[in-house]
C-alpha positions in Angstrom: 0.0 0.0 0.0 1.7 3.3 -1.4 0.3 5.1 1.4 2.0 3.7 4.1 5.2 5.0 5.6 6.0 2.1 8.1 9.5 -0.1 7.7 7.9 -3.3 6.2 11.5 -5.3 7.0 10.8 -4.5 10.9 7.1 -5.7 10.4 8.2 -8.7 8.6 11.4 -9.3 11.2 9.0 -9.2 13.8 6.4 -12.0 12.7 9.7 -13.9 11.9 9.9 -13.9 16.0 6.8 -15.7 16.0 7.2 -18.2 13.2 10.6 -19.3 14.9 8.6 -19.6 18.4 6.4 -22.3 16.4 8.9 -24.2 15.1 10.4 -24.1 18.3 7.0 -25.3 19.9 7.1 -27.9 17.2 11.0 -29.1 18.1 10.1 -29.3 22.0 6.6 -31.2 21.6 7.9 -33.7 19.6 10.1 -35.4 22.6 7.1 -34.8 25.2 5.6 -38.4 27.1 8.6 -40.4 24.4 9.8 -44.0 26.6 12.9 -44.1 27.5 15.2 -44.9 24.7 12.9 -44.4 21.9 13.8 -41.8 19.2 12.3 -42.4 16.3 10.2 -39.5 16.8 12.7 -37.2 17.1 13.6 -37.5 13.0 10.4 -35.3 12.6 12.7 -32.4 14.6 14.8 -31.7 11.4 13.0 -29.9 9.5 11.9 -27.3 11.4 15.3 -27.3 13.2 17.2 -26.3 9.4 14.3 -24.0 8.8 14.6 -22.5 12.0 18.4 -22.0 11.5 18.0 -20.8 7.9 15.0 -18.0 8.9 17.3 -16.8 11.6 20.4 -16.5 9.2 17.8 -14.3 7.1 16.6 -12.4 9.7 19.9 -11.3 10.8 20.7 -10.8 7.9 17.7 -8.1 6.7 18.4 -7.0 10.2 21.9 -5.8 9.1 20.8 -4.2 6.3 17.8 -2.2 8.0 20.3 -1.2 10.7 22.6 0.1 8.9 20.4 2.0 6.0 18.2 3.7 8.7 19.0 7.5 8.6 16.8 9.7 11.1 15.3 13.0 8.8 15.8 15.7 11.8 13.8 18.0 9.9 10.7 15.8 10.0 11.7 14.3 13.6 11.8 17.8 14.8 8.3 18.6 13.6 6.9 15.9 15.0 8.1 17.0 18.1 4.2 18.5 19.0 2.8 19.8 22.1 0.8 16.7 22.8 4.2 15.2 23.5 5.1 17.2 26.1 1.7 17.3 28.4 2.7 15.1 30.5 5.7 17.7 31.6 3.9 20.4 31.5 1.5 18.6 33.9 3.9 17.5 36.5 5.2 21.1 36.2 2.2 22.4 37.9 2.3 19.0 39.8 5.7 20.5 41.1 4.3 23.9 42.0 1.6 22.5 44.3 -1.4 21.9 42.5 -2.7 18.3 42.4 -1.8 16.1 39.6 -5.5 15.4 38.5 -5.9 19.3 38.3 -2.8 19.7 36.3 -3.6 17.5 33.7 -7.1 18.5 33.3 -5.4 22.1 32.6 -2.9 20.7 30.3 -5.5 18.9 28.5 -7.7 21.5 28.0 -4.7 23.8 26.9 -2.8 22.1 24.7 -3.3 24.5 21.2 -1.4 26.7 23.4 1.3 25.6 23.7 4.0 27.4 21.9 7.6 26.1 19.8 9.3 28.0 22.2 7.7 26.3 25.3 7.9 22.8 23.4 12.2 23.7 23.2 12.1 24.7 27.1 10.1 21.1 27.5 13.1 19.4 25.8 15.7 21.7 27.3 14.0 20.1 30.8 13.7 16.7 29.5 17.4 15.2 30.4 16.3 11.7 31.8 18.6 9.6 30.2 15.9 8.3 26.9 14.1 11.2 27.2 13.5 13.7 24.0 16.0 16.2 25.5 18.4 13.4 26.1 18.3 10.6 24.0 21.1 8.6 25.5 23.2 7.9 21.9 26.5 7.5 23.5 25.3 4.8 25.7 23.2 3.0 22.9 26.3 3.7 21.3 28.3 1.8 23.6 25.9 -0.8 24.4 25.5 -1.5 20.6 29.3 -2.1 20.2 29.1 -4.9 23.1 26.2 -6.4 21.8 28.1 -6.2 17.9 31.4 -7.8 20.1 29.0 -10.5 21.4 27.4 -11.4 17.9 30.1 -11.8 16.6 31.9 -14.4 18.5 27.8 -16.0 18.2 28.2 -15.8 14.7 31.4 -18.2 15.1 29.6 -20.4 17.0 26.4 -20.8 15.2 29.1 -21.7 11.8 31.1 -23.9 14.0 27.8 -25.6 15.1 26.5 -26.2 11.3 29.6 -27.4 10.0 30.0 -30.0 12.9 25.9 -31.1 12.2 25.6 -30.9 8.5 29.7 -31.6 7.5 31.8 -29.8 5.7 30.7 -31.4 1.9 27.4 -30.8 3.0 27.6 -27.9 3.9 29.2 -26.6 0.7 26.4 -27.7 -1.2 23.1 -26.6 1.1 21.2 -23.5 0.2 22.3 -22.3 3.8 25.1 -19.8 3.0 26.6 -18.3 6.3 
């Protein structure tokens, strides 16, 4: 639909969470109320074990590619930035000058056309919780982002290592599963 302005990868990545919880339902199910020493049921695992390696390979993948083409428009971010966002500050403003919190946001509620561009950059000036619109936090994301990349990445040997030892090396070469 050429109307909507959502990130359809995120949407799809998302439902991918979901479709990967099912096959893991599937995997787990399949060795429920087995006797001891009987596997045979267990063959029906594989399928949805490769798929379930194969859709997370993807997912990472489109992941990557969504992380790293995102560029923020700060022209249309800082237009968004509306009074509506803000009434919560506003009210616990008054909230700080004495005047009950019910009170203060029935004001604010009732008052929100007037708040001004000058009053919504005082509301960010005031908003320096770290995540907050006057503080969004980017160096720690920042940091926490190049852990998390450090991690991954020594994951990402892993989850190879793991795939060569279960499929073999031949095998490997020829599968559709390229890591």
């Amino acid at each position: 639909m050429p109307q909507k302005k959502n990130v359809d990868i995120a949407e799809l990545l998302r439902s991918k969470v979901h479709v990967l919880l099912g096959q893991y339902t599937q995997i787990i199910s399949l060795s429920s109320n087995l006797i001891s020493g009987y596997n045979r049921d267990l063959q029906d695992s594989k399928k949805p074990f490769f798929e379930s390696l194969e859709l997370t390979h993807d997912s990472i993948k489109a992941a990557t590619i969504l992380i790293t083409s995102l560029l923020p428009n700060k022209e249309r971010l800082e237009n968004a930035l509306t009074s509506e966002i803000f009434a919560t500050h506003q009210a616990m403003e008054l909230v700080a000058k004495g005047i009950p919190f019910r009170l203060a946001y029935q004001n604010v509620g009732n008052n929100l056309s007037s708040v001004t561009s000058k009053d919504v950059n005082k509301l960010l000036q005031l908003s320096t919780h770290s995540g907050g619109t006057g503080n969004l936090a980017l160096d720690k994301s920042e940091t926490e982002f190049k852990k998390y990349k450090n991690i991954w990445k020594k994951e990402e040997t892993h989850f190879k290592e793991a795939i060569l030892y279960l499929v073999g090396n031949d095998a490997y070469k020829d599968s559709q599963l390229v890591i």
